[in-house]
N, C-alpha and C positions, 0 to 999 in steps of 0.2 A: 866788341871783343872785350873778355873781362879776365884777368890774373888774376893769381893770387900766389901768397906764399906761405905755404903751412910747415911747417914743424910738428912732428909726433915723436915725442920718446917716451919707453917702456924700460920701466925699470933705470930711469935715467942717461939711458944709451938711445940717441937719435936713429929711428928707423926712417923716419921720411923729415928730408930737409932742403926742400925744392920748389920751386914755382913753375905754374901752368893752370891746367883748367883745373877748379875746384871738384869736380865731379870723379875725374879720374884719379886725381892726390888720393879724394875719400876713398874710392874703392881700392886704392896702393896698398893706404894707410889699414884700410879694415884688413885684409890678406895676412897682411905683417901680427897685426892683434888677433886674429884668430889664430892664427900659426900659434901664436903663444898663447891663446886660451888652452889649444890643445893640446901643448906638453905640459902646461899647467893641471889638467884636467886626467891627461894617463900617459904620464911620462914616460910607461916602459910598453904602450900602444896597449889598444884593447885588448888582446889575449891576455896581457899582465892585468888587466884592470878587472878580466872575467873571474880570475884566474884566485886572488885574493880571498883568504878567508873570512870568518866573520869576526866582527870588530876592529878592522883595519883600517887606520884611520892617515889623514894625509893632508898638510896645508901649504896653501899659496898664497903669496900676495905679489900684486902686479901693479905696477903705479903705472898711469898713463898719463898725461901730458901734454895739451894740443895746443898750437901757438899760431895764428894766425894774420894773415896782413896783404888786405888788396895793394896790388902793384901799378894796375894799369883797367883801368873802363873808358875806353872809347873806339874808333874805328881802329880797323890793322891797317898798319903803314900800307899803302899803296906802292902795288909789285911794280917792278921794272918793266916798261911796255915790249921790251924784248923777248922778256920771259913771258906773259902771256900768247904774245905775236907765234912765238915758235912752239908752244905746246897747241893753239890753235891751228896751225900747220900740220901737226904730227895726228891730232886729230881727224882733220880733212883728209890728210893719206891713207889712216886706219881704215876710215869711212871706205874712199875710195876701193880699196884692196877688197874691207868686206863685198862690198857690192857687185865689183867684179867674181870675183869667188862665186856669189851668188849668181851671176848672170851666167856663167860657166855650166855650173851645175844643174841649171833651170836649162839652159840649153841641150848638155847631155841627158836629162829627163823625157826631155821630151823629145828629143833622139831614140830615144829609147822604147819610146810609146808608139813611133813609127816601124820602131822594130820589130815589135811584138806583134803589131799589126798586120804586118810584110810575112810576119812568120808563121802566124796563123791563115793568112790568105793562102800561101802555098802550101798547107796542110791540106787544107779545103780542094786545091786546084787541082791535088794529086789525088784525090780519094773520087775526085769526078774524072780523073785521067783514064780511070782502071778497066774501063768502058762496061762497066757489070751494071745488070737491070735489078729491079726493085726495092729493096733501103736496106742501109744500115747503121747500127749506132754511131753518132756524132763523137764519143771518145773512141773508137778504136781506130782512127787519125789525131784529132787533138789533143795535145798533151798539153800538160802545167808549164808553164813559162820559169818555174823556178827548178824543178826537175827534172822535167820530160818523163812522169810517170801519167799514167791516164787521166786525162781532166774531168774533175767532175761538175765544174760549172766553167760557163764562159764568162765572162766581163762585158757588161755592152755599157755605153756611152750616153745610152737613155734605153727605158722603160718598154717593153714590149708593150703593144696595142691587146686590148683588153679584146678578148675572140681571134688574135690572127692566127692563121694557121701556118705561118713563114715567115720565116728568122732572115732580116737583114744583116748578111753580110759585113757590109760597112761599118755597123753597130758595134760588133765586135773589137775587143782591146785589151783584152788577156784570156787569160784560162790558167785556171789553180786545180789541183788535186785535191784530194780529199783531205790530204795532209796541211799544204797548204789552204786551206779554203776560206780563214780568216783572214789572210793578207789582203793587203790591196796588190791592182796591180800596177797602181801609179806611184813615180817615186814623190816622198814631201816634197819637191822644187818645180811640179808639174803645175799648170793650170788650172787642172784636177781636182779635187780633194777626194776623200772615203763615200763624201755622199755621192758623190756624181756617180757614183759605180754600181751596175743593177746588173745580179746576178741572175743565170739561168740553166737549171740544173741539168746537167747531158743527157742524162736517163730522161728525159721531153723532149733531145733533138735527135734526128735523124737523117741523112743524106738521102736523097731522093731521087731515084737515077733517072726513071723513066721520063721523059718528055722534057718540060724546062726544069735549068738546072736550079736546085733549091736546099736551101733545109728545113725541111718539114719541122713544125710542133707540133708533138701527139696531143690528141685530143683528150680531153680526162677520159676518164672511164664512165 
């Protein structure tokens, strides 16, 4: 740890006469001298400065002053163990609080990713309720989990199988509309992240009524 103690006057008037870090004095010290270069420079501010005609002439002088003297170069006195003891405490507490907070939120997340799930299942269980034969599009049941306007992709959990022709169920974990389709539909505090989320657009599924109960993926064209 290192002091010092400067002294700056201008014009013979002490603008800085104090001890601490020398770095911060300087920059005190410069503020105070520039301030005064600049009414030295357009005492009545730029407009008056633009503003003058030709041959207008204008002088200053400005004394400066600097007086300096190290006070102290070695270790800082060593705090009272109380005083660290109890900010380390208050630390631990913060800690703890964040944490919790965090375990809360991660909790209702993933709450929440049950719910979505739960909500889409009975979207599903109602659209094979309706006892009607041969298919129909996958959003005129499914809606966006932020809206409830028609979904235009689902959220699955992992990657459809490269040729299959049917959509697992389970896989599923939201549904966005067209609006929303950038969202995820996992919150930041989930186990989740953006990549974990593999989308699939509803105009390719289709409810399948005859025989077992499924959802179809149309085949390309």
């Amino acid at each position: 740890m290192i002091k010092h103690r400067f002294v700056v006057r201008l014009n013979g008037q002490p603008v800085i006469d104090k001890e601490g870090n020398a770095y911060e004095l300087f920059r005190e010290a410069e503020g105070k001298i520039t301030q005064q270069l600049w009414q030295a420079f357009m005492p009545g501010g730029w407009q008056n400065l633009r503003a003058t005609p030709v041959g207008t002439k204008a002088a200053s002088n400005i004394n400066i002053s600097v007086a300096w003297e190290c006070t102290f170069n070695g270790r800082a006195p060593a705090r009272p163990k109380h005083v660290i003891a109890a900010e380390k405490a208050a630390q631990a507490a913060k800690g703890q609080a964040r944490r919790e907070r965090e375990a809360k939120w991660r909790a209702e997340a993933e709450q929440k990713v049950i719910n979505m799930r739960e909500r889409i299942k009975r979207q599903v269980d109602y659209a094979f309720s309706q006892g009607k034969t041969g298919t129909e599009p996958a959003a005129k049941y499914i809606t966006c989990q932020h809206c409830d306007g028609p979904a235009a992709v689902v959220c699955l959990n992992q990657p459809v199988a490269r040729g299959a022709s049917v959509l697992d169920e389970d896989t599923i974990v939201g549904a966005l509309c067209a609006a929303h389709i950038q969202h995820s539909p996992y919150s930041y505090y989930t186990r989740y992240s953006r990549n974990d989320v593999f989308k699939v657009e509803c105009s390719k599924l289709e409810f399948f009524y005859d025989g077992v109960r499924q959802i179809a993926i149309k085949a390309k064209p």
